[in-house]
C-alpha positions in Angstrom: -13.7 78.7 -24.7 -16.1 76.3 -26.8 -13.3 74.1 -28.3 -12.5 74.0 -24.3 -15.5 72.5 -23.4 -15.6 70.5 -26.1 -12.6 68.8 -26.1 -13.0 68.4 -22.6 -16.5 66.2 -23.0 -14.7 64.6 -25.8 -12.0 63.5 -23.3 -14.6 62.6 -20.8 -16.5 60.6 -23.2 -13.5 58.6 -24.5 -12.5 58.0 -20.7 -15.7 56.3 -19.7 -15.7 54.6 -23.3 -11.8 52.8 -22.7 -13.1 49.9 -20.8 -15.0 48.8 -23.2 -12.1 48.6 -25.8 -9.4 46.7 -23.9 -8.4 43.7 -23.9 -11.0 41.2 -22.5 -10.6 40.0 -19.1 -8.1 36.9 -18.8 -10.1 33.3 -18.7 -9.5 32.2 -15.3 -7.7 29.3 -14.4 -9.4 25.6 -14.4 -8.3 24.8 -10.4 -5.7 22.3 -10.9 -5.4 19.0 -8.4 -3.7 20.8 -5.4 -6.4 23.3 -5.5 -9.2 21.2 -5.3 -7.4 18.6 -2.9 -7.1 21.9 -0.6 -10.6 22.6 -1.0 -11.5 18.8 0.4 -8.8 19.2 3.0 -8.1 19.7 6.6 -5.1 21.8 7.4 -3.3 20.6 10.4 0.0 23.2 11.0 2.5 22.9 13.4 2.3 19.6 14.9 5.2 18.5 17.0 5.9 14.4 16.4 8.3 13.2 19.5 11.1 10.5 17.9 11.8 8.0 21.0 14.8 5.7 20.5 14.2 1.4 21.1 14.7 1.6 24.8 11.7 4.2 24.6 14.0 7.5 25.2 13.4 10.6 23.7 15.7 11.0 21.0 14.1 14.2 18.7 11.5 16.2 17.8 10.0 16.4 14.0 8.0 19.4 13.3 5.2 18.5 10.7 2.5 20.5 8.3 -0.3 18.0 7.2 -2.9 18.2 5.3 -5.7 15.4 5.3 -7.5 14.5 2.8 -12.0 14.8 3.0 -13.4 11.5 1.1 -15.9 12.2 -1.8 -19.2 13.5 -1.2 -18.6 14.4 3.0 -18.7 18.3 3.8 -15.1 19.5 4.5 -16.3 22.2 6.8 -17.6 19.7 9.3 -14.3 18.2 9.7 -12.3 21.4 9.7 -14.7 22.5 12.8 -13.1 19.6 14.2 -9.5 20.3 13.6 -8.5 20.9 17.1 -9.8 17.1 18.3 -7.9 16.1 14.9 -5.1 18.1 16.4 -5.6 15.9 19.8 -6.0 12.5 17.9 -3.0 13.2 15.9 -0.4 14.3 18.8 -1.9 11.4 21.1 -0.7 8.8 18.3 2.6 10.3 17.9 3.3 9.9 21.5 2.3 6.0 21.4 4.9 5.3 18.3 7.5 6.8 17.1 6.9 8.0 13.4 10.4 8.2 12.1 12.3 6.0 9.9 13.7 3.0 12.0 17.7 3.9 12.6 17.0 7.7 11.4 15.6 9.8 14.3 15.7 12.9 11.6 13.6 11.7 9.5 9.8 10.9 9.1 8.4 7.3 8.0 5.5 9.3 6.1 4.0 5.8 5.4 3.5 4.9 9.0 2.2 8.6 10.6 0.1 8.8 7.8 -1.6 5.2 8.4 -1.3 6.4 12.4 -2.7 9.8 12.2 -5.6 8.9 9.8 -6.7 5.7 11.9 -6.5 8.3 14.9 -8.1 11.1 13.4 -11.5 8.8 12.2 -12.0 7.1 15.4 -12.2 10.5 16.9 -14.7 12.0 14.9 -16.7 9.0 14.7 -16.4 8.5 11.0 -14.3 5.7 9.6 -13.5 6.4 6.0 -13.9 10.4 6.6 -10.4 11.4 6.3 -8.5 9.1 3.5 -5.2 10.6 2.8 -2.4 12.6 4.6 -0.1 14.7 3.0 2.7 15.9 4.4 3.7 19.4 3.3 6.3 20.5 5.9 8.8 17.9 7.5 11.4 19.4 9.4 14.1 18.1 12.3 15.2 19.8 15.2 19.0 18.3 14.7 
């Protein structure tokens, strides 16, 4: 009954001791560039871009995922609190030009909705210079 006991404590002991013996915890990662560009980032998901043909008929719809970019040293959070007028600023633009590529009503002219949107998106918060990139992580066309 001893040797019982005492091989149980032993057991215990060793249990409590294993931690200590493995391996040491894995160094974490240094954040790589999309990390911290997320960090500084506005989201904006599921924006709807109308395509209008010359003759000002709507021709398409191009489903977006954004992301714009905080400058250096502003507080992302107090732009993020202001996603949904973003949201507005953003859709309000796309309506007054089309943002696809001229002669392809599939595809997006990332150069010009990201010029648009940004322009649109400082003048509403107030703050030119705020927002300084878009990036566009989801493009896709309804045909």
């Amino acid at each position: 009954m001893h040797s019982t006991r005492r091989l149980v404590l032993i057991a215990a002991v060793l249990a409590a001791a294993a931690p200590a013996f493995a391996s040491p915890p894995p160094k974490e990662k240094a954040e790589s560039p999309e990390d911290k560009e997320v960090a500084r980032s506005v989201e904006l998901g599921g924006l709807v871009f109308p395509v209008f043909n010359k003759t000002g008929k709507l021709e398409n719809y191009l489903f977006v995922n954004a992301r714009m970019l905080v400058a250096d040293g502003k507080d992302p959070w107090k732009y993020r609190e202001k996603a949904h007028f973003i949201r507005d600023a953003v859709i309000r633009a796309a309506h007054k030009t089309s943002f696809n590529i001229k002669g392809d009503t599939k595809k997006l002219d990332e150069k010009l909705a990201a010029a648009e949107c940004l322009k649109a998106a400082n003048a509403i918060i107030g703050e030119p210079g705020a927002l300084v990139s878009m990036t566009f992580t989801q493009i896709a066309s309804q045909q």
